[in-house]
N, C-alpha and C positions, 0 to 999 in steps of 0.2 A: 492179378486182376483179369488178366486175357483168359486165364482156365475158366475165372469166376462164370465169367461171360458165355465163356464155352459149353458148361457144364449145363448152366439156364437155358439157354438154345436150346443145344439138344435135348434136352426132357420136353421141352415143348412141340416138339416139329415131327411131320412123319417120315422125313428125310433127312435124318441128321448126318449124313454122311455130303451131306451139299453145304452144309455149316461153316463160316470162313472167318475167325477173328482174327484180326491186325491188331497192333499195338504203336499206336506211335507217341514215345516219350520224350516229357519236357523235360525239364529243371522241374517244376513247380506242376505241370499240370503232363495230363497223358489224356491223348484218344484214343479210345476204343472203338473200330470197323467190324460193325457185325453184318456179315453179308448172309443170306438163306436162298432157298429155292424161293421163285414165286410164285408158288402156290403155297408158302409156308410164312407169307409175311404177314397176313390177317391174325395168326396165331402168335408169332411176335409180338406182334404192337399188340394184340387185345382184340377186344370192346371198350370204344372209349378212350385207347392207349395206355389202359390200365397195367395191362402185363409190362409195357415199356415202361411205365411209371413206376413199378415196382422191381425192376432191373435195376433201376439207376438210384432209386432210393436206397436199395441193398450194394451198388456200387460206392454209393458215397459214405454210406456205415463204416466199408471197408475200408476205404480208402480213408477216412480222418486219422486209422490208427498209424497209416504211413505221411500223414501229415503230407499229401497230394491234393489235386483235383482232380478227376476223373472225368469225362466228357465220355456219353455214349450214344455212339452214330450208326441209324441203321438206315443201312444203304441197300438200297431197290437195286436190282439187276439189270 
């Protein structure tokens, strides 16, 4: 799930070498810390938080076939 994350980010950003995802796993559920430059967090989150909604939509797709929950936090610098 961390690469899924990763991979999102960076196609989005104009500095994806600033791109930081954490993984912190439960039993049952896991966080994802997606940190970026901040001049790249408007592109993140969207218009709307559209793009962030569509992150986590595509997070949780993935993640029902590992029978998890996924949680995805994007963290401001």
């Amino acid at each position: 799930m961390k690469e899924l994350v990763e991979m999102m980010a960076k196609a989005l950003v104009d500095y994806p070498e600033q791109v930081e995802v954490t993984e912190i796993a439960g039993r049952d559920t896991s966080v994802i810390e997606l940190k970026a430059a901040k001049e790249d967090m408007g592109k993140i989150i969207g218009k709307k938080g559209h793009n962030a909604q569509a992150m986590r939509t595509i997070l949780n797709a993935a993640s029902r076939k590992l029978n998890k929950h996924v949680v995805l936090e994007i963290i401001d610098r």
